[in-house]
C-alpha distance (Angstrom), angle and dihedral (degrees) to the residues before:
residue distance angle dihedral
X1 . . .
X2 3.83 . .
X3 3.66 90.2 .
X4 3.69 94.5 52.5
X5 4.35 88.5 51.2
X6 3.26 87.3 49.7
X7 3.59 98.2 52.8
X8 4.45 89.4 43.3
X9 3.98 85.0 56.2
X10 3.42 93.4 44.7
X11 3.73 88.9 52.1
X12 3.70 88.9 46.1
X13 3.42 98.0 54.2
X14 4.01 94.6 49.8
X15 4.18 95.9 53.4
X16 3.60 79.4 51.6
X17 3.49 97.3 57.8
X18 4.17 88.5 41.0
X19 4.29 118.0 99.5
X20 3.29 115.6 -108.3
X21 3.90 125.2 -109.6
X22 4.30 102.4 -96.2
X23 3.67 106.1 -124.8
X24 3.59 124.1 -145.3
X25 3.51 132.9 33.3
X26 4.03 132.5 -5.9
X27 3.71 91.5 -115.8
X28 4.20 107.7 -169.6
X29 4.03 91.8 159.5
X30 3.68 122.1 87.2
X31 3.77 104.9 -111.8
X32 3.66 135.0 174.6
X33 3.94 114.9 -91.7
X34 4.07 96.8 -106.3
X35 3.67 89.5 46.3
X36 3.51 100.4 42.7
X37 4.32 84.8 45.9
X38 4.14 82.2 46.1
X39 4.02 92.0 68.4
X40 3.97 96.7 36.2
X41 3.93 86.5 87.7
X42 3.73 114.5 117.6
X43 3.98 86.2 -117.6
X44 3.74 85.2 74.1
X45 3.83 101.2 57.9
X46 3.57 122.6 131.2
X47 4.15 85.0 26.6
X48 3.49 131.3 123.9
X49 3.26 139.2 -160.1
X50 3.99 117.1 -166.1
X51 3.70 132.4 -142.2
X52 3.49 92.5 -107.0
X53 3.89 100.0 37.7
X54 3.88 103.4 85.7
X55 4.34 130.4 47.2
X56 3.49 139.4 165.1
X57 3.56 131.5 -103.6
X58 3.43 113.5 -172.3
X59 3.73 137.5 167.0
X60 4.14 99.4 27.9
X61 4.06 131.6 158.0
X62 4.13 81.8 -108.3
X63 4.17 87.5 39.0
X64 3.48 137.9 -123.2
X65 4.13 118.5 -1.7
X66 4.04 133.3 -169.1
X67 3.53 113.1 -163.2
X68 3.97 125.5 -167.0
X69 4.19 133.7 169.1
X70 3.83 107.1 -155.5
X71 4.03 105.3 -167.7
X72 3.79 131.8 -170.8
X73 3.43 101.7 -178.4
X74 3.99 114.7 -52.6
X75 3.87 79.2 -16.8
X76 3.83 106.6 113.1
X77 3.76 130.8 173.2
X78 4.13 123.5 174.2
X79 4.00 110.7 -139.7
X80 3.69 117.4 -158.7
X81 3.71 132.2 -163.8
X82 3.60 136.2 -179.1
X83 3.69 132.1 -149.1
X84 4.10 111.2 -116.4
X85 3.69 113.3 170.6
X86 3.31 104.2 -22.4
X87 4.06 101.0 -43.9
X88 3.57 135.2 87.8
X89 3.87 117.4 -105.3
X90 3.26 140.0 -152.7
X91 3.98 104.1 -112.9
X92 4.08 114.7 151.5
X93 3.81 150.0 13.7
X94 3.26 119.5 -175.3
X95 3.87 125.8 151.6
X96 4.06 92.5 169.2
X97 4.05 86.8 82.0
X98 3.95 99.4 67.4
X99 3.68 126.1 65.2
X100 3.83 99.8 -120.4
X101 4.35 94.7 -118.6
X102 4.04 127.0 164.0
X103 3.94 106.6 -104.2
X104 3.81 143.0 22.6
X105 4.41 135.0 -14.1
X106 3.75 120.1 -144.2
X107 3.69 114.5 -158.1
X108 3.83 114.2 -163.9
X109 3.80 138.5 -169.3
X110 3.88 108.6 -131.6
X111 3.98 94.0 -163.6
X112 3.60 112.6 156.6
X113 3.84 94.8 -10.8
X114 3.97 118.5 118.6
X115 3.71 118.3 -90.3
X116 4.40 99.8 -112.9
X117 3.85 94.3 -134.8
X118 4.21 106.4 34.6
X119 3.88 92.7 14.7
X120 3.76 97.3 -144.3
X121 3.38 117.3 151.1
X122 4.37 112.0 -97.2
X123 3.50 107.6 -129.2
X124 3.78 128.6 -150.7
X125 3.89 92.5 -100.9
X126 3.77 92.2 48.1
X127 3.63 106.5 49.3
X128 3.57 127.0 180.0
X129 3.53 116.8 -147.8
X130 4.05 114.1 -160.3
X131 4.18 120.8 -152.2
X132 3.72 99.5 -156.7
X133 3.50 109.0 -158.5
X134 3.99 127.6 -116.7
X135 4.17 108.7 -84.9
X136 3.91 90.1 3.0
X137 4.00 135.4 122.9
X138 3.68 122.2 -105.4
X139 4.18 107.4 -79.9
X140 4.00 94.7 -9.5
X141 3.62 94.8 86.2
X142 3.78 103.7 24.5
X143 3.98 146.6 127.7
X144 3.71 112.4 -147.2
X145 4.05 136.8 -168.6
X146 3.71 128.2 -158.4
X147 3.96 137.5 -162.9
X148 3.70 107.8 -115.9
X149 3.53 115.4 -149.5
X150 3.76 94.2 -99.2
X151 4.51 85.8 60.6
X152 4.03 85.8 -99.4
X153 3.40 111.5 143.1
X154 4.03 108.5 -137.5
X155 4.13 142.4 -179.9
X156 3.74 98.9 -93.1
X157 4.12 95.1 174.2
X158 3.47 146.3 -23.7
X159 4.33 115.4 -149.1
X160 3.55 112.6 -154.7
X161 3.69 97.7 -32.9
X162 3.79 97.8 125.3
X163 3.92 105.9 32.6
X164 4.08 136.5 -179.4
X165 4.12 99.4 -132.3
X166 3.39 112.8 -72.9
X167 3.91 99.8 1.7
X168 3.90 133.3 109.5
X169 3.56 112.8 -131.2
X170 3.81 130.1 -175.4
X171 4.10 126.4 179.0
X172 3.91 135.2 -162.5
X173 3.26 110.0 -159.0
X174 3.67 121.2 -147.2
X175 3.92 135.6 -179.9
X176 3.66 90.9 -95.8
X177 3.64 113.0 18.0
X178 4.13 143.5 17.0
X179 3.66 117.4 -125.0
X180 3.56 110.0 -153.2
X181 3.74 126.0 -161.8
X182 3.69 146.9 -179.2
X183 3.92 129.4 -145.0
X184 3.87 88.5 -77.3
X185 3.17 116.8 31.1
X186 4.69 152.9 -15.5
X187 3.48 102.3 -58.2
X188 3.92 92.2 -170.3
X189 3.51 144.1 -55.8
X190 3.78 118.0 -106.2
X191 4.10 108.5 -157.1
X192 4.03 114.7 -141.8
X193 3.29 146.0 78.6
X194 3.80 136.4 -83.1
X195 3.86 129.3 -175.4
X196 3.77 101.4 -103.2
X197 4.02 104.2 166.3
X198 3.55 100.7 113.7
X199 3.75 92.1 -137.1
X200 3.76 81.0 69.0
X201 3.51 120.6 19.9
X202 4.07 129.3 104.3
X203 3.55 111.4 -143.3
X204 4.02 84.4 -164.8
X205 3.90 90.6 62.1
X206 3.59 91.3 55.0
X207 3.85 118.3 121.6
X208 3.45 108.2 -97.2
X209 3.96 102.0 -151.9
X210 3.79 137.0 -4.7
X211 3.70 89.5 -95.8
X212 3.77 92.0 59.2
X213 4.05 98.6 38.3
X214 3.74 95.2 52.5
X215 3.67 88.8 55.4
X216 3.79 95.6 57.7
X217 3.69 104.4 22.8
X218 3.68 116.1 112.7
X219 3.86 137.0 151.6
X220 4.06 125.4 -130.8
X221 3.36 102.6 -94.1
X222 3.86 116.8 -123.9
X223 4.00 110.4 -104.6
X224 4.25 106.6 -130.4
X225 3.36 112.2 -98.1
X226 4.21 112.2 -97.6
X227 3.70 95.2 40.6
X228 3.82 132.3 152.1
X229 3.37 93.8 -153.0
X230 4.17 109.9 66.2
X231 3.78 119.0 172.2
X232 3.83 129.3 -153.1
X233 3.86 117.6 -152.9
X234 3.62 106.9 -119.1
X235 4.63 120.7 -166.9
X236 3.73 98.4 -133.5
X237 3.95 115.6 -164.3
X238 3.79 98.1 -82.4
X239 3.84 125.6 -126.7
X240 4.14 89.7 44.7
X241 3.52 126.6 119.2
X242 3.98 133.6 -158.0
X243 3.95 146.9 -167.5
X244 4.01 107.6 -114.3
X245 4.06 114.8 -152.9
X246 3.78 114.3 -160.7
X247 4.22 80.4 -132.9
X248 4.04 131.4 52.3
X249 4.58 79.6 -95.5
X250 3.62 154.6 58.1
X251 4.36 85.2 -109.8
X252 3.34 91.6 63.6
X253 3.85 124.1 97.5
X254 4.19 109.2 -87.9
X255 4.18 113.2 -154.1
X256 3.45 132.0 -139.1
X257 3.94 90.8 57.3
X258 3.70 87.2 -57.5
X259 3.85 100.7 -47.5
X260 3.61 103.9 96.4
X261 3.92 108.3 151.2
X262 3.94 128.6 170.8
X263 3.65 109.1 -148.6
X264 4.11 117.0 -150.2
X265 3.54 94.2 -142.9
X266 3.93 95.3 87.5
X267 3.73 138.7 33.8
X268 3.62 116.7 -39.4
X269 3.79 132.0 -179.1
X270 4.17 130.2 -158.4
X271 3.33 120.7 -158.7
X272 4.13 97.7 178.7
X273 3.92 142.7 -71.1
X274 3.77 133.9 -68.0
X275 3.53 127.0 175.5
X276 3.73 98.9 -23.6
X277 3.93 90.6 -43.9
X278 3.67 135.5 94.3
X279 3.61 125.1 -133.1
X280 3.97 111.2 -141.4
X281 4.04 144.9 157.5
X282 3.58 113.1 -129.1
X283 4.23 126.7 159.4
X284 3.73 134.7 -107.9
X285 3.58 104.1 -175.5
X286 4.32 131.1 2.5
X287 3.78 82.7 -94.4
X288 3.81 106.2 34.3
X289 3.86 134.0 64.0
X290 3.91 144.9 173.7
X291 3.60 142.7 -150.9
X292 3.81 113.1 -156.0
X293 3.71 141.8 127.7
X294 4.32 132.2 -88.9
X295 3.88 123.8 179.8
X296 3.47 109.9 -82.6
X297 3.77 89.6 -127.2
X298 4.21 89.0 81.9
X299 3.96 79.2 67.5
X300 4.22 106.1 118.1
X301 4.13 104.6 -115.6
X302 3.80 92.9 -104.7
X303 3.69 104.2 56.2
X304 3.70 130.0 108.2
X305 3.76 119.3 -158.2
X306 3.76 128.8 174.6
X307 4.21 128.6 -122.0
X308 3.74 105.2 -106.6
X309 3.43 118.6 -108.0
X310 4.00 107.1 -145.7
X311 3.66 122.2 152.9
X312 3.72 107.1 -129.5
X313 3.84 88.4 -151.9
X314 3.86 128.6 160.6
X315 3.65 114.0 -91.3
X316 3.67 135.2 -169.2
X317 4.23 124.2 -154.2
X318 3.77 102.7 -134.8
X319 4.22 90.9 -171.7
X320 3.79 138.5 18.5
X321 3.55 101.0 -92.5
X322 4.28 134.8 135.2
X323 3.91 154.8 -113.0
X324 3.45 132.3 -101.6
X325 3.80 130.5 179.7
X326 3.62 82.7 -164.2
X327 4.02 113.0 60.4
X328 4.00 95.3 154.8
X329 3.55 109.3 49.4
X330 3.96 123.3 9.2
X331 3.97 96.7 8.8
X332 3.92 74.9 -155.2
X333 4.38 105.5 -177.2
X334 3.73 112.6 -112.7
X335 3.90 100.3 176.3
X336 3.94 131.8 -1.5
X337 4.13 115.9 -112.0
X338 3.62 120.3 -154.8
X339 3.85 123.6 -148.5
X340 4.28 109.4 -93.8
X341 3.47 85.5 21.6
X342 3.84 110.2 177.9
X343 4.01 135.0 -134.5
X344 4.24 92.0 34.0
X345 3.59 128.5 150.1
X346 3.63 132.9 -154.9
X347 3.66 105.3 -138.9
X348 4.06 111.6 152.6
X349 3.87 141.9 -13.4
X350 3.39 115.7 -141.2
X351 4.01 120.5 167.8
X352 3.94 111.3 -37.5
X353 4.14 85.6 -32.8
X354 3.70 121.8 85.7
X355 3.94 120.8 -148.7
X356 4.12 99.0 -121.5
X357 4.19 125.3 168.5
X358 3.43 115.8 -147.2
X359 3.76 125.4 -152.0
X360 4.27 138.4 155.0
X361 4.19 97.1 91.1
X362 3.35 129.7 40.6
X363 3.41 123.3 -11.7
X364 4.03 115.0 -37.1
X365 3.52 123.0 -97.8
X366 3.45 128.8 -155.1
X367 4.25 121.2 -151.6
X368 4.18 137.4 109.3
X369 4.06 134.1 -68.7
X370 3.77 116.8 -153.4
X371 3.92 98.8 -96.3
X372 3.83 94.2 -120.8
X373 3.51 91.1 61.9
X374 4.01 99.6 57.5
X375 3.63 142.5 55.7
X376 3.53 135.7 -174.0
X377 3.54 128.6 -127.4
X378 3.87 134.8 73.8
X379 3.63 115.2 -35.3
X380 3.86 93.6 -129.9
X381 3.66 125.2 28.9
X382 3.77 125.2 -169.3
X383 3.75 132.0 -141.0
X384 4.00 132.1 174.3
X385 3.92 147.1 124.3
X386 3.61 138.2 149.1
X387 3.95 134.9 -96.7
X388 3.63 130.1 -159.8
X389 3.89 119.7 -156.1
X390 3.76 131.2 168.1
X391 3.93 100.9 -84.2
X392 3.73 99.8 24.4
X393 4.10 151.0 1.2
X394 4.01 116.6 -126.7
X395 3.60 117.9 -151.6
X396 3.95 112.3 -140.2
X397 4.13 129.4 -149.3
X398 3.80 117.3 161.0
X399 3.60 121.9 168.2
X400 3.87 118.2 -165.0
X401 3.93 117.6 -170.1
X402 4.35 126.0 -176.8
X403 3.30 100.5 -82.3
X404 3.94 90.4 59.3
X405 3.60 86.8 -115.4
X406 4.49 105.7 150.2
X407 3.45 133.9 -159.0
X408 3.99 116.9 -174.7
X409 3.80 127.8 -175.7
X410 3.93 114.3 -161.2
X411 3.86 108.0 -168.0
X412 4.01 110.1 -166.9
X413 3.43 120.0 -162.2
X414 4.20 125.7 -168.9
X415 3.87 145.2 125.4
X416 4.07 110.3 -61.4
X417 3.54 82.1 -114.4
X418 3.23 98.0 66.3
X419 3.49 113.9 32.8
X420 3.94 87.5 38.8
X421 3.77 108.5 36.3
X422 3.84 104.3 18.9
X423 3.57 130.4 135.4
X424 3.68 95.1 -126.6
X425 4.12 115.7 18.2
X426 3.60 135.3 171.1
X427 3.64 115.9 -87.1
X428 3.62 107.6 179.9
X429 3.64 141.3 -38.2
X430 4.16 132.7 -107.6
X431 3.47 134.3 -139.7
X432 3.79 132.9 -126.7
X433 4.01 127.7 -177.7
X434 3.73 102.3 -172.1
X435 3.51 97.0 -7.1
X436 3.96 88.7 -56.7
X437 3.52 120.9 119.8
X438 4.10 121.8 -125.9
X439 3.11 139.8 -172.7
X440 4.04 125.8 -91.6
X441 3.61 153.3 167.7
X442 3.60 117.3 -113.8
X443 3.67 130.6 -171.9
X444 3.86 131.5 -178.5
X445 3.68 129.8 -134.9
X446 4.17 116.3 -175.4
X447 3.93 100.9 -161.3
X448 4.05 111.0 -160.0
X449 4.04 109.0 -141.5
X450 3.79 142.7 150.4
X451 3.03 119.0 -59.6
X452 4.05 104.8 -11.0
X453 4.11 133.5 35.3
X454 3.80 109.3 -120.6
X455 3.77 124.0 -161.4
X456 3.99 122.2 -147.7
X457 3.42 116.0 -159.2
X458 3.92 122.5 -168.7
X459 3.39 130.9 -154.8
X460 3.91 138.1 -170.7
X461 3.93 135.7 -179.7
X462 3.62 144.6 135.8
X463 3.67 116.5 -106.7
X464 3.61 128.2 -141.8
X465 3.78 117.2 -104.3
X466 3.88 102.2 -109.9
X467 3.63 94.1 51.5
X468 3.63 112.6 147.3
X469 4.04 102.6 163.8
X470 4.12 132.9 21.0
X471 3.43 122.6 -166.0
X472 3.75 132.1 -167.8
X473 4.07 116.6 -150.3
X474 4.01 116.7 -172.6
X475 4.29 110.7 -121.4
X476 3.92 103.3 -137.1
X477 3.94 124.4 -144.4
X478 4.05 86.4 -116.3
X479 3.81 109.9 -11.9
X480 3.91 131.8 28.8
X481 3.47 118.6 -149.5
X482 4.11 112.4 -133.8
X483 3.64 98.9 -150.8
X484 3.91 96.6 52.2
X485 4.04 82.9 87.2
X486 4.01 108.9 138.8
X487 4.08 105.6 -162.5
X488 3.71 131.6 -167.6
X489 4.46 125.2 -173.1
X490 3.31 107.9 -137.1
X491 4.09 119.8 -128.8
């Protein structure tokens, strides 16, 4: 038993005396001492970081910059850090900016070399910093960042990194449009935008040839001056996809058959918050758009966006008309609306196109009506009273709905004898909107009762749309009597 202690202490004592296994990263660079203690986590085993896979670059518009590639196999994932008083920092992760190859990155410095596509000179406070991919020649087969101006760092160009079969391909990437090229010569420029802050972009997303990019390339549009609805151009985590509601919920109606998704690779546009959502404008094709509504979770940490401020007023369709989801571009039709349409809400105007919701079948949908086409206001208003003149008393009902449409019930009430067997009876009645006569329909009703005959008389017409007063004057047998009048003010 002794001998068996003695050999467990003696074991004991030489693990002791054994190094420990190094956590973190395989680390063949030379990298500052808080970086290099940065990737010595126990999160970073089985990572490596090559000689060539990390460089300075110090001294930019934007400051002082740290980059570093850690690979596990044809898993890459670009570390950034940023000099703060002195020390290293901890600044970016980002994994969506490398094509995910077998084998080795090269970063490079481009100080004082010539840009490849304009050939201007990179200074010191616009450095270009080149991802050369694994197995590739210097700048052939490359990914490369640039300081904007404002210290930004931004895709500048991508060299044969996403290639048609058997075809070189090389893009420049500017703020609103890709030049692609081949060994020779400009192959075309595609117009558009793509998300090129490299906190955000997704180098996988990109466009892989002209062909492709002028397809689904667009611009934001401009909003029209005036508008209720503004919209803010927020940089979404790139490479991210996301379910788009026509409504601020799942219950709304969903487009595209149900499949309507937003992808954060492109252009995107927020307009505010509802209910946990945001409302935004983002594009499908070069020549087609859509306003909808994601959860406002997808939202990137740092932004600030404002609650929407719609009005959720009444609203009347004057004419048969329809809703888009697109009112800038393709106006496409997404759902038929009839004139007096019930269950709509005013929301927004922006441009010619009013923000409406639509509910009463199905689930509601949320887009815009051409503005011509819609009012707001109650759906139905009501109008009535009674008169007393020297014969007779008239009973009055009018009913007035959005589309100016009227319907007016004139109840007269008198002895038999006169009504029935006078020399000079009512006939009828006119209408005037503004003092105007128009024309109408009339219909006549004798009702028998106890002890008088009463006569109803019906009238229907459209009115014009500035109407601010109707008026309803009795048509005598012989002679009318001027101040037998009965008028209402429209509200």
């Amino acid at each position: 038993m002794k001998k068996i202690f003695a050999l467990f202490l003696a074991f004991l004592l030489m693990s002791a005396s054994l190094p420990a296994l190094a956590e973190g990263a395989q680390i063949r660079a030379s990298l500052p001492g808080e970086i290099q203690s940065f990737f010595t986590k126990s999160s970073f085993n089985g990572y490596t970081i090559e000689r060539y896979a990390a460089k300075a670059f110090e001294n930019t518009v934007g400051g002082s910059f740290y980059f570093v590639v850690a690979s596990k196999g044809s898993n890459h994932t670009l570390y950034g850090f940023e000099k703060k008083n002195g020390a290293w920092q901890y600044w970016l992760k980002s994994d969506s900016v490398l094509p995910q190859l077998e084998g080795e990155y090269q970063i490079y410095n481009a100080k004082g070399m010539n840009d490849y596509f304009t050939n201007d000179v990179i200074t010191a406070d616009q450095l270009c910093m080149v991802l050369i991919l694994p197995g590739m020649d210097y700048y052939e087969h490359s990914v490369s960042f640039r300081v904007d101006k404002y210290g930004q760092w931004r895709l500048h160009s991508l060299c044969s990194y996403a290639l048609e079969e058997g075809n070189y391909t090389e893009a420049l990437v500017y703020s609103d449009h890709i030049a692609y090229y081949d060994e020779t010569h400009l192959i075309g420029n595609a117009w558009g935008v793509v998300e090129t802050n490299l906190r955000y972009c997704s180098v996988a997303a990109f466009p892989a040839t002209y062909a492709e990019a002028k397809n689904v390339l667009s611009n934001p549009p401009d909003i029209p001056y005036g508008s209720e609805l503004t919209a803010t151009k927020i940089n979404f985590t790139g490479g991210q996809k996301y379910p788009v509601y026509s409504g601020p919920g799942t219950d709304y109606e969903r487009a595209a058959g149900g499949k309507a998704t937003v992808s954060t690779n492109d252009w995107i546009q927020v307009f505010g918050r509802e209910n946990g959502h945001i409302l935004i404008q983002y594009d499908i094709t070069s020549d087609q758009m859509r306003f909808g509504y994601i959860e406002e979770s997808a939202l990137p940490k740092s932004a600030s966006v404002s609650l929407l401020s719609l009005d959720y007023e009444d609203a009347v369709v004057t004419g048969d008309t329809y809703l888009t989801d697109d009112p800038l571009e393709s106006q496409t039709r997404i759902r038929t609306i009839s004139q007096g349409q019930q269950g709509v809400k005013w929301l927004a105007k922006m441009g010619n196109w009013v923000y409406v919701e639509v509910t009463g079948s199905g689930k509601p949908i949320r887009g815009f009506v051409p503005e011509g086409k819609i009012q707001r206001g109650s759906a139905l208003k009501v109008y009535g009273g009674s008169y007393q003149f020297a014969d007779y008393t008239a009973d009055v009902h009018v009913t007035v709905d959005g589309s100016r449409q009227i319907i007016a019930t004139i109840q007269v009430n008198a002895e038999a004898s006169w009504l029935d067997g006078g020399s000079n009876p009512i006939t009828g009645y006119q209408l005037y909107a503004n003092n105007l006569l128009i024309n109408t329909q009339v219909s006549v009703q004798k009702i028998e009762g106890d002890p008088a005959w009463r006569y109803v008389f019906q009238l229907t017409g459209s009115l014009p749309a500035n109407t601010g007063m109707i008026g309803f004057c009795p048509v005598y047998g012989k002679m009318a009597n001027a101040n037998e009048m009965m008028a209402f003010f429209l509200n």
